[in-house]
Steps between C-alpha positions, in 0.01 A plus 500: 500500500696211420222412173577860381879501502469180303250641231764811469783269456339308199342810368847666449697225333572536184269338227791318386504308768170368456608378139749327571261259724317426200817387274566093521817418680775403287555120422763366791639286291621769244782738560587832383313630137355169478300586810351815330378330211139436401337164667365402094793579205381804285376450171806475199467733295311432170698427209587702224373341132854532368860452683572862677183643296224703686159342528279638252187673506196345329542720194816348418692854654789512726348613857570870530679555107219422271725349278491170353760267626708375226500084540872478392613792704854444725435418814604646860394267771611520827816256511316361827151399386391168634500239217494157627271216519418128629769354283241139488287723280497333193305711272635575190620831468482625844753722676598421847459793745815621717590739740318798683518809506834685497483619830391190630733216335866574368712256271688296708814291386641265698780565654840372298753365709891703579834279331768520710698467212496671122487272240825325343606516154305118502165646617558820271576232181138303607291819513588597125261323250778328323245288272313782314305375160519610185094466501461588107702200477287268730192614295632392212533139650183535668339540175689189366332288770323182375455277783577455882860387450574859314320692801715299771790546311430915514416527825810280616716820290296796604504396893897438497541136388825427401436373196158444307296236634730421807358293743461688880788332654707647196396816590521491896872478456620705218664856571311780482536723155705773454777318726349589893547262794414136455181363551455467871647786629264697730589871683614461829247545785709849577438623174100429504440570832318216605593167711501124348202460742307773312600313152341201623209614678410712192541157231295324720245800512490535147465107463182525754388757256484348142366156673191730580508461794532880637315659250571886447270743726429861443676695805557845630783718391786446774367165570715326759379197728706408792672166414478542147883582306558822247497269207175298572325805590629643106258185357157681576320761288524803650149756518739708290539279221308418266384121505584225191147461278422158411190476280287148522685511859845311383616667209724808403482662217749804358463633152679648204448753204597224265602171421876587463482691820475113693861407666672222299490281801121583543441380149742167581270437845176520246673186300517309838126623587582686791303796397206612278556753182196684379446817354330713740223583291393125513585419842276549808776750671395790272288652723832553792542826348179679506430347860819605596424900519157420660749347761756764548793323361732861472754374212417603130441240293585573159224458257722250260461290801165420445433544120463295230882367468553417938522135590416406881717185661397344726597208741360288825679551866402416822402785632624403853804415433607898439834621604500836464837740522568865511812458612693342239640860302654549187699817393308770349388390140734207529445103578857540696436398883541836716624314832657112631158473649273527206714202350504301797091549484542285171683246642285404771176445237746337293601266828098448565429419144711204507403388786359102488176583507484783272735334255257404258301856476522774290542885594451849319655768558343800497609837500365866567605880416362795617292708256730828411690451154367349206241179543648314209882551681383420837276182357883362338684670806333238725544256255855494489540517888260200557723305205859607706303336821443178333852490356588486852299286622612243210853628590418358862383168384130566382427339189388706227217322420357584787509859486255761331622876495194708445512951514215668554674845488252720696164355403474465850637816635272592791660872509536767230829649302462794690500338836749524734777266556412372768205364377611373132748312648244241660410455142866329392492182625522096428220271503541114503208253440526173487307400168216310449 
């Protein structure tokens, strides 16, 4: 009797039961969706031939439309493709891979700390870009440039020198143009939101940094270690970036439509061989373009950017020394500071930089747009805000000759125009390598 109530029992459970004996119990040591997921990661999804293109059938169609995809078409990607790569890859013309999926990995910024205080007429005076250049002027000297005393002397002008050809310690203590605070003056802790401590955690982070001796690693969006402060944790590439390309594994490279596109002080830094001039055509950084849409790099890059006329310039870093920033903000379409704590940024690279043993190096300063507006605006844009950074530096006791301002505009954008905010706003940001 007791053999037949048992067989009726089993008999009349539910099949359901029975499969869920045969699923594999979840992973202990995962919690919550992470426990549901598959044991092996799913395969990515394979690439589309073009940045937010469909993949193409082997007649050349669009799947489904039977129409031919036109190769200079706009493009619509979705804002959260993954795009980044090992940043040690060195081959020319490759484009870093970043972040997943949209669902999967949001843009993260790090959080910017709360002043207890808004600023004073002194910190208001210091965020204005008081030393604005007339650059059809500076071209004209650039062009008059014979030897490495004429480029010294224009870079001493352009980065805020008092007067041509000052010597550093000139500079380090004459007032700022336009007739804002003495040189010294720095916003109150209140006003930035931050402690001395964080000041000089962050300087001695930074100097750490462009030793090479914490070289930049690729991290998740959000990233956040225990024990490590909000401004060191601002120095790695985020998934959600797109990485720096170095080609022949040291050296940077940005280019131009033309020969008098090059920034006077670019052309003044050639004279003192700190970087390589050569039309594009000629150089071995022509292919970056064509690569780039096998790669997914979503900005447009307009064709006079690669013809016949474009120059490339390029330049040696140590690629460890990196210290990236998303976090140091301008005003919309301006190279005026938006907060205290963007300028305070400044000063603690300029503190690092002249630090003993970094005294003797030499920095550039790069800096980045996101791709809406015009590419030839964006490319001088970036320009201009990576010049009013050095001015400050020099203004904090960095000598000029030290200092290379270099724009890339949004050559490396890793989202589109049409993206939203959230996302082009990783692309604005300040690199600083130390050079090579």
């Amino acid at each position: 009797m007791t053999k037949s109530l048992l067989l009726l029992t089993v008999i009349s459970l539910p099949f359901s039961t029975f499969s869920q004996f045969s699923q594999s119990e979840p992973d202990p040591s995962l919690s919550g969706a992470e426990a549901l997921l598959p044991s092996e990661p799913l395969p990515a999804d394979e690439p589309d031939e073009r940045p937010g293109g469909r993949k193409k059938n082997t007649d050349g169609k669009e799947n489904g439309k039977g129409k031919h995809k036109d190769p200079e078409a706009p493009k619509g990607p979705d804002p959260a493709r993954a795009k980044a790569k090992d940043p040690s890859d060195a081959r020319p013309g490759t484009a870093p891979e970043t972040a997943a999926k949209k669902e999967s990995v949001r843009p993260v910024r790090p959080p910017r700390p709360n002043a207890q205080k808004p600023p004073s007429k002194e910190t208001t005076s210091v965020l204005a870009d008081r030393g604005k250049r007339d650059r059809r002027a500076d071209a004209q000297e650039a062009a008059k440039i014979e030897d490495k005393d004429d480029a010294q002397k224009l870079i001493h002008t352009i980065l805020g020198g008092a007067a041509a050809g000052a010597v550093a310690a000139k500079v380090a203590t004459t007032d700022r143009p336009g007739g804002s605070p003495a040189q010294g003056y720095r916003p109150p802790v209140e006003e930035v939101g931050r402690t001395q401590l964080d000041r000089e955690r962050n300087v001695g982070s930074i100097v750490q940094r462009f030793q090479g001796n914490t070289p930049a690693r690729v991290v998740p969006p959000g990233y956040s270690p225990v024990g490590v402060y909000r401004e060191e944790r601002g120095y790695e590439i985020r998934q959600d970036q797109r990485t720096p390309q170095f080609y022949n594994g040291n050296r940077r490279v940005v280019r131009y439509a033309s020969l008098n596109e090059i920034p006077p002080v670019i052309v003044a830094s050639r004279q003192l061989n700190r970087v390589e001039v050569t039309p594009l055509a000629r150089s071995p950084y022509a292919s970056g373009y064509s690569n780039a849409r096998e790669n997914r790099y979503y900005n447009e890059i307009p064709a006079s950017y690669s013809g016949g006329n474009a120059y490339a310039v390029s330049y040696r870093v140590d690629p460890n020394s990196a210290v990236t920033r998303d976090d140091i903000l301008f005003r919309q379409g301006s190279t005026d500071f938006a907060d205290a704590y963007s300028f305070d940024l400044v000063i603690d690279l300029a503190e690092a930089m002249n630090t003993p043993s970094l005294i003797h190096e030499t920095f550039v300063i790069e800096g980045h747009a996101s791709s809406e507006g015009d590419y030839g605006r964006n490319l001088l844009l970036s320009q201009e805000r990576a010049e009013r950074i050095a001015r400050d530096l020099v203004y904090y006791g960095v000598n000029p000759n030290r200092l290379m301002p270099v724009g890339y505009g949004e050559a490396e954008a890793a989202y589109p125009a049409n993206a939203p905010e959230e996302y082009r706003s990783l692309d604005r940001r300040v690199m600083v390598f130390r050079m090579r």
